[in-house]
C-alpha positions as CSV (number, residue, x, y, z in Angstrom):
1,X,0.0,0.0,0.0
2,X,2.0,1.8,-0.4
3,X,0.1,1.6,1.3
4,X,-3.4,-1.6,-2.2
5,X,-6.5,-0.4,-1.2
6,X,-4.2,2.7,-1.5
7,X,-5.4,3.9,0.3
8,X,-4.0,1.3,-0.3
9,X,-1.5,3.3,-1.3
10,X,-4.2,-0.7,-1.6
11,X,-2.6,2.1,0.1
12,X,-0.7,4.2,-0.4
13,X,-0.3,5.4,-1.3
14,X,-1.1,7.2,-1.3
15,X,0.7,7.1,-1.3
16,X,-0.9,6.2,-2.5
17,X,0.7,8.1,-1.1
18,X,4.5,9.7,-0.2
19,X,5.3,8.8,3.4
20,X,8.6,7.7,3.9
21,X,9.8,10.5,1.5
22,X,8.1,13.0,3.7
23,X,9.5,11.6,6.8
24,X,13.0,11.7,5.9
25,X,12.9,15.2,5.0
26,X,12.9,15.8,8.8
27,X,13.4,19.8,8.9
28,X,11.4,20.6,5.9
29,X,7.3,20.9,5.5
30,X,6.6,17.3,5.4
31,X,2.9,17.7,2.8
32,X,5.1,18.6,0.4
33,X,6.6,15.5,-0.7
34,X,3.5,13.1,-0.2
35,X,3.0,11.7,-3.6
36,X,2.7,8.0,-3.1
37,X,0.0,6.1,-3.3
38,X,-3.6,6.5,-1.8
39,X,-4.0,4.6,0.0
40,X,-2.2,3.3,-0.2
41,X,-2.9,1.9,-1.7
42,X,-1.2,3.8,-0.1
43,X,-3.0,7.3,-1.3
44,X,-2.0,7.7,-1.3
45,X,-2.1,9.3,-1.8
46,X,-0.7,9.1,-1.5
47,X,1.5,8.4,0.1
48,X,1.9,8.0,-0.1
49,X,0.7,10.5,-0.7
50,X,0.1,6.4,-1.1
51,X,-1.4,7.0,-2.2
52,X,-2.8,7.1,2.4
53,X,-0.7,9.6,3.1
54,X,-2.4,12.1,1.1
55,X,-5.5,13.3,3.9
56,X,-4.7,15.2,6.8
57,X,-6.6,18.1,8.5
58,X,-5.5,22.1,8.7
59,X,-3.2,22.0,11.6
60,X,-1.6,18.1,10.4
61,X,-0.9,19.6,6.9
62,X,0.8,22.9,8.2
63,X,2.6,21.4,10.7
64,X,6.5,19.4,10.3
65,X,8.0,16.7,11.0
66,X,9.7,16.8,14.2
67,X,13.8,17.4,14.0
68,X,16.0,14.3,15.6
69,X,17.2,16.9,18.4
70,X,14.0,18.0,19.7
71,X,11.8,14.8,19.4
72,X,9.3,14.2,21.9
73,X,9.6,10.8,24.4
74,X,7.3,7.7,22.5
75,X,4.5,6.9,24.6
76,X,2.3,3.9,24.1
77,X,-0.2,5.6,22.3
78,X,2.2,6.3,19.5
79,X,3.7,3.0,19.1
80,X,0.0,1.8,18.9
81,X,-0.9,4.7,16.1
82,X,2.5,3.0,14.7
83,X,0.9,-0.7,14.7
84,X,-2.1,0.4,13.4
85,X,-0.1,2.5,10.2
86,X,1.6,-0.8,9.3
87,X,-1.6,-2.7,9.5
88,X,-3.8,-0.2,7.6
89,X,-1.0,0.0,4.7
90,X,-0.2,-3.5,5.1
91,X,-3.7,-5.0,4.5
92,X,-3.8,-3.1,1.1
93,X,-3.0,-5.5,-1.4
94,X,-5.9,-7.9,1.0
95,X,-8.7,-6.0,0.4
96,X,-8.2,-5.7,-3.2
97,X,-7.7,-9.4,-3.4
98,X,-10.8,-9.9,-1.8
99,X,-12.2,-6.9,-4.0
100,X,-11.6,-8.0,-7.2
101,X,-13.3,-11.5,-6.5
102,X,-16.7,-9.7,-7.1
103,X,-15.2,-6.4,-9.1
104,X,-13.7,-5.4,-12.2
105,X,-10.0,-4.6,-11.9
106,X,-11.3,-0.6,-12.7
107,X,-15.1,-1.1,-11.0
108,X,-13.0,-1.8,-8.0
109,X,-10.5,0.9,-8.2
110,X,-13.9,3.7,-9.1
111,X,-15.6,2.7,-5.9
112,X,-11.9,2.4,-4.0
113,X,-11.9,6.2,-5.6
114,X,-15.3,7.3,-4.7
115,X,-14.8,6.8,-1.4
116,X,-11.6,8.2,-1.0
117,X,-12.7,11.0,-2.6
118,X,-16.1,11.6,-0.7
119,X,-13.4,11.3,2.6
120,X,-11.3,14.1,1.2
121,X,-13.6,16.2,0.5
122,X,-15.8,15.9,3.9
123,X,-11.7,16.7,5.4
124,X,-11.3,20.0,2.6
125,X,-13.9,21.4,3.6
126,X,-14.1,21.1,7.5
127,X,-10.4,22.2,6.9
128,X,-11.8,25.5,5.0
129,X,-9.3,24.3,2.5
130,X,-9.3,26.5,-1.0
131,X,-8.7,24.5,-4.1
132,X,-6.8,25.4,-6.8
133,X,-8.3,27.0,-9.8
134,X,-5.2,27.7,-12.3
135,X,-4.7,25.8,-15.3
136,X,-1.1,25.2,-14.3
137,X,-1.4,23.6,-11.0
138,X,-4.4,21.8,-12.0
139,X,-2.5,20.3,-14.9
140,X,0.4,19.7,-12.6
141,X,-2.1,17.7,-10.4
142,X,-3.6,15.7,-13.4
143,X,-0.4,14.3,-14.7
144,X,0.1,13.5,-10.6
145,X,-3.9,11.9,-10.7
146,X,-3.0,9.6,-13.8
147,X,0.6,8.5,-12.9
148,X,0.2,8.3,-8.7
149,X,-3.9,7.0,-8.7
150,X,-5.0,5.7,-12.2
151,X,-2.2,3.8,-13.4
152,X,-0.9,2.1,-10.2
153,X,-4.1,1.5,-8.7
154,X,-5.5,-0.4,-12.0
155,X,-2.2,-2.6,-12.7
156,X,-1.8,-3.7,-8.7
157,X,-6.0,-4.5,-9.8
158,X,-5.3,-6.3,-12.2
159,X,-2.2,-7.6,-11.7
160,X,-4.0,-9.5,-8.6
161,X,-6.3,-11.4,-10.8
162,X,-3.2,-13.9,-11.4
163,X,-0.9,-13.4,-8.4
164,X,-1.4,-13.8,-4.8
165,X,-1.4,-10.3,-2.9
166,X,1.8,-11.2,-0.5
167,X,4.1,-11.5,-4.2
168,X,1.7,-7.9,-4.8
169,X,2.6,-6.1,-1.5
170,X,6.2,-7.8,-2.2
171,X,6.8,-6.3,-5.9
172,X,5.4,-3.0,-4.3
173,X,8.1,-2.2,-2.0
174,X,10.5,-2.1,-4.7
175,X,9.2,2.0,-5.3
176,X,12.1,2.9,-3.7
177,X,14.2,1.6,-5.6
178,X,12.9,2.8,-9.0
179,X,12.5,6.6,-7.5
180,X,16.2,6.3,-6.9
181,X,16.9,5.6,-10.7
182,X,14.4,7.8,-12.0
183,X,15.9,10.8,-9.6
184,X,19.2,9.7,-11.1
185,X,18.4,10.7,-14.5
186,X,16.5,13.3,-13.5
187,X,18.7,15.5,-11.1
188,X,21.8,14.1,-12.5
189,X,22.7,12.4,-8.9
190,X,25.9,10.0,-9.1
191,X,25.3,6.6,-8.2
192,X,27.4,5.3,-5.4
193,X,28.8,1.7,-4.1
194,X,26.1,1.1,-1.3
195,X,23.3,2.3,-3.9
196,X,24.3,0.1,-6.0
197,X,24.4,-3.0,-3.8
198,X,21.0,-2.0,-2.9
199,X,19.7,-1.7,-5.8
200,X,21.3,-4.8,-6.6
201,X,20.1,-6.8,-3.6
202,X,16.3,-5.2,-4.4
203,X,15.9,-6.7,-7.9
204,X,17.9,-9.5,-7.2
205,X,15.4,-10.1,-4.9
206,X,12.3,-9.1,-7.4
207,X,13.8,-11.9,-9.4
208,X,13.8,-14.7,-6.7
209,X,10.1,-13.6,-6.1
210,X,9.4,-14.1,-9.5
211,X,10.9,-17.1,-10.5
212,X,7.9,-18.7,-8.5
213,X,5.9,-18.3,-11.2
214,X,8.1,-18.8,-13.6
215,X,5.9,-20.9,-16.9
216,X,2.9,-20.5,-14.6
217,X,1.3,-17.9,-16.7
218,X,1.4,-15.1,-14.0
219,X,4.7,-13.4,-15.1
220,X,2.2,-10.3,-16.7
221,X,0.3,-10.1,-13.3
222,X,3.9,-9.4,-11.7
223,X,5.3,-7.1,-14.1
224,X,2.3,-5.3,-14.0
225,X,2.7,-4.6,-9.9
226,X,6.3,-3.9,-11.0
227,X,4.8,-1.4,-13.6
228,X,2.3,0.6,-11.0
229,X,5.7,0.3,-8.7
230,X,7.9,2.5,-11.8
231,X,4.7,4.7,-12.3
232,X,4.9,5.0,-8.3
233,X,8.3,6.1,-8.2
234,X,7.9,8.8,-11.4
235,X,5.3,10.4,-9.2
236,X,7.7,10.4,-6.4
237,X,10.1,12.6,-8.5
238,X,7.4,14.9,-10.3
239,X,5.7,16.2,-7.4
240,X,8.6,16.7,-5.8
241,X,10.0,18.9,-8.3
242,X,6.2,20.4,-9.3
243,X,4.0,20.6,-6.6
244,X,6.2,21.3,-3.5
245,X,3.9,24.3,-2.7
246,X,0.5,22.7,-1.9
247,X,-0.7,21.5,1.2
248,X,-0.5,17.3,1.2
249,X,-4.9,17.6,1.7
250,X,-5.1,19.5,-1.8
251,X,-3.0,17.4,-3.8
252,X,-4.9,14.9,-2.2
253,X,-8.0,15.7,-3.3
254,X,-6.5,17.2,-6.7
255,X,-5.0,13.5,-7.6
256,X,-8.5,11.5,-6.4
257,X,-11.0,13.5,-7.4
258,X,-8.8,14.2,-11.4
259,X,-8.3,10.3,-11.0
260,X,-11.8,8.9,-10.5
261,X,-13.5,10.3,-13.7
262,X,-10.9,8.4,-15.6
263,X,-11.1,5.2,-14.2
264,X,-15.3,5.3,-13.1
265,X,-14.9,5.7,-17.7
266,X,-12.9,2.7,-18.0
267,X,-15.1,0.9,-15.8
268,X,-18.0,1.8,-17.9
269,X,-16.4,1.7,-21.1
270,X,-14.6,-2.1,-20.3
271,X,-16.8,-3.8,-17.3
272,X,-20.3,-3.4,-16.2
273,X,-20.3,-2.2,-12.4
274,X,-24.0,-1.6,-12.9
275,X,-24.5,-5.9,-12.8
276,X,-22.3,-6.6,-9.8
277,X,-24.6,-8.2,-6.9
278,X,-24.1,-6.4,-3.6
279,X,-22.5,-8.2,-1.1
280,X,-20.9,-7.2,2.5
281,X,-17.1,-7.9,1.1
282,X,-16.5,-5.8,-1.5
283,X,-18.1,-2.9,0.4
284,X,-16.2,-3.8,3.3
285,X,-13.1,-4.2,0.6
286,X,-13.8,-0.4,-0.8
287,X,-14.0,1.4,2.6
288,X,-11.3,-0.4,3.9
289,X,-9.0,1.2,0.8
290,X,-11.3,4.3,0.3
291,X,-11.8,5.6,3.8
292,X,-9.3,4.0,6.3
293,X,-6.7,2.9,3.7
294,X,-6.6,7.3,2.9
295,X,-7.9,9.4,4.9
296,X,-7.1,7.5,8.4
297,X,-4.2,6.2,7.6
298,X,-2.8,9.8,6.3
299,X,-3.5,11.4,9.6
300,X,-1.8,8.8,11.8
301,X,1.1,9.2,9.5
302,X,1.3,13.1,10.4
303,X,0.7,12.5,13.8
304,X,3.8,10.3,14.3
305,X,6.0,12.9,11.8
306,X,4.8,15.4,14.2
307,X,6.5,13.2,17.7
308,X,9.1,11.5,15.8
309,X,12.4,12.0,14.5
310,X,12.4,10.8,10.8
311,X,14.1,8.1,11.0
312,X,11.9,6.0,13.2
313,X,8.8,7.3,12.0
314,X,10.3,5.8,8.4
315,X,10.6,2.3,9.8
316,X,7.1,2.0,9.1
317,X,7.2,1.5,5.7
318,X,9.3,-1.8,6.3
319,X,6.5,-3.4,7.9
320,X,4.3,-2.9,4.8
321,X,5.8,-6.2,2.7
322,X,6.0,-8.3,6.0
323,X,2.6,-7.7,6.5
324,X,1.4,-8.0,3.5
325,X,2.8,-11.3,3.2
326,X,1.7,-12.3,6.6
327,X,-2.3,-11.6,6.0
328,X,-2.3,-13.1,2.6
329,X,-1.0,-16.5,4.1
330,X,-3.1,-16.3,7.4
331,X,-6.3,-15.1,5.8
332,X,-6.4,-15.9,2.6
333,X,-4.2,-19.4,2.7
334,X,-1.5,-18.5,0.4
335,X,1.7,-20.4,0.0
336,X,4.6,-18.7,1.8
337,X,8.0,-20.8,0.9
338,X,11.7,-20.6,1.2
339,X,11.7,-17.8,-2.0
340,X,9.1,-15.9,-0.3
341,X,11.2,-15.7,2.4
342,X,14.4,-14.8,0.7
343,X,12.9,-12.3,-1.9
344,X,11.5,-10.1,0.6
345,X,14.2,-9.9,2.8
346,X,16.9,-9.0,-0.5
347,X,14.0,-6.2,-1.2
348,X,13.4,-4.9,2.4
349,X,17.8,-4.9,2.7
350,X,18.1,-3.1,-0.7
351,X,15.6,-0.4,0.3
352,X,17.3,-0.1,3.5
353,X,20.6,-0.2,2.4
354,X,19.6,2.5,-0.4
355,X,17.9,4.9,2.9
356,X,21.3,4.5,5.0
357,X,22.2,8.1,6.3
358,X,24.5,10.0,4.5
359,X,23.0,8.9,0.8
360,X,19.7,11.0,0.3
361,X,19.5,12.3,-3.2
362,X,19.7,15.9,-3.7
363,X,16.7,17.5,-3.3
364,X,14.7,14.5,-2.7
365,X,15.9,12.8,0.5
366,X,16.1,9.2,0.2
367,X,14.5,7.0,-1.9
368,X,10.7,6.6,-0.7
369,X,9.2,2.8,0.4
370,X,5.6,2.8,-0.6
371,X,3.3,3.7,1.9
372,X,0.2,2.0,0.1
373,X,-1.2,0.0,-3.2
């Protein structure tokens, strides 16, 4: 998720969002680089901003992050709001397996969307939020809505139809990753020895994952997570360098609300959401992403950046894989072997390895996990 249910960011997102990217720019606003996933499906938004970390309310989105010096003493309650994170992100990729039993890969993602959005917008406007009305920013957050919400969300979608959603929430953490090579290109940024054994150790790692499947037919439903994870990390970079100076809760909305007409047309255009029987698990599957996997999940995230130093309020995207993997096996009885195993921890050591102090990219900070699918 990365935060599937994006929010969460499937979900962060959003994102969905983006979190970690936020967090490890300590000193600086944190809203301004949550682009992940909704959640997030991460939310999602985002961080994101899965992306999930892309829904906060006026005094969360004008706040920061707190700096290492002056961070206040943990308390109980924020190692539970901490628990909670991991598990909302976490259960992403979950919910939209159990979603896309009864939906459409994009009838799921509208109603994931429609929800999200209806959360957002009841947050904007207790907030007394203004929204952007200039053709520039709102074409700024449209390029964000199709790359960080329409794109990601459908190929995790879809991509669960053939693979189990621990290999999804597995492919997903690679983000990371993939923002550091697009950042490379983009900002010019050297690669170094320890970037490259992490980078290394990641894919190496997306490979071992893979090979499970390997004649099984199920090699598109993986690269197409790996897909949503590229598009993912793009995002990371562009609204970084495009949309630093909007409050996390308008690019939230911007990115849902731009996203949902295009995929609620695709679902018309492709499927037929007004045939699918109503029954209490895709509804349960929609809010989960939609509501919690956003909007909750984003202001727990701001909460903790708020207490925390940046580097333990990052360790939260860490737990999303690991979670991931966990609920699919418990829950939904799916095979966790020696490869399982072995891939995710080569992907969780590359992204760490990648985040080690001392090797942030310029004008980025380091490489962001997803926060939601």
């Amino acid at each position: 998720m990365a935060s599937p249910l994006g929010t969460d960011r499937a979900h962060a997102g959003t994102p969905r969002e983006q979190y970690a990217l936020a967090a490890t720019e300590g000193r600086r606003r944190p809203y301004a680089d949550l682009t992940g996933t909704l959640g997030s499906d991460d939310y999602a938004s985002q961080m994101a901003p899965t992306s999930a970390e892309r829904y906060s309310v006026a005094q969360a989105s004008t706040s920061t992050a707190t700096p290492p010096s002056t961070a206040l003493r943990s308390t109980r309650a924020d190692w539970l709001l901490f628990a909670v994170l991991g598990a909302i992100w976490g259960s992403s990729f979950l919910f939209i397996k159990i979603g896309v039993g009864y939906f459409g890969p994009f009838e799921l993602v509208s109603f994931r969307l429609l929800f999200g959005a209806t959360t957002l917008a009841a947050i904007v406007r207790i907030a007394g939020e203004p929204l952007p009305r200039d053709r520039g920013t709102i074409g700024k957050l449209l390029v964000l809505a199709v790359f960080n919400v329409a794109i990601p969300f459908s190929l995790i979608t879809w991509g669960e139809l053939s693979i189990s959603s621990g290999t999804a929430a597995i492919l997903n953490a690679t983000v990371p990753l993939f923002t550091m090579c697009i950042a490379v290109i983009a900002i010019g940024e050297a690669f170094t020895a320890p970037r490259l054994v992490g980078l290394a150790a990641g894919f190496i790692g997306v490979m071992v994952v893979v090979s499970r499947n390997a004649g099984s037919g199920n090699i598109a439903g993986e690269l197409a997570v790996a897909g949503a994870a590229c598009s993912y990390a793009f995002s990371n970079v562009y609204a970084r360098r495009h949309l630093t100076h909007l409050r996390p809760m308008i690019i939230a909305i911007g990115q849902v609300g731009l996203a949902l007409p295009i995929v609620a047309a695709a679902a018309l255009a492709v499927e037929h959401p007004w045939t699918v029987p109503l029954r209490p698990e895709p509804i349960l599957a929609t809010l989960w992403l939609g509501a919690l996997g956003s909007a909750v999940a984003y202001l727990i995230s701001f909460r903790l950046l708020q207490r925390w130093d940046a580097t333990r309020a990052s360790l939260v995207t860490y737990l999303l894989p690991i979670v991931g993997v966990t609920l699919g096996a418990v829950i939904l009885g799916e095979q966790v072997d020696a490869r399982v195993v072995l891939g995710t921890a080569l992907i969780v050591g590359g992204v760490a390895t990648v985040n080690l102090p001392g090797l942030r990219l310029r004008g980025l900070g380091t490489a962001r996990p997803p926060a939601e699918a």
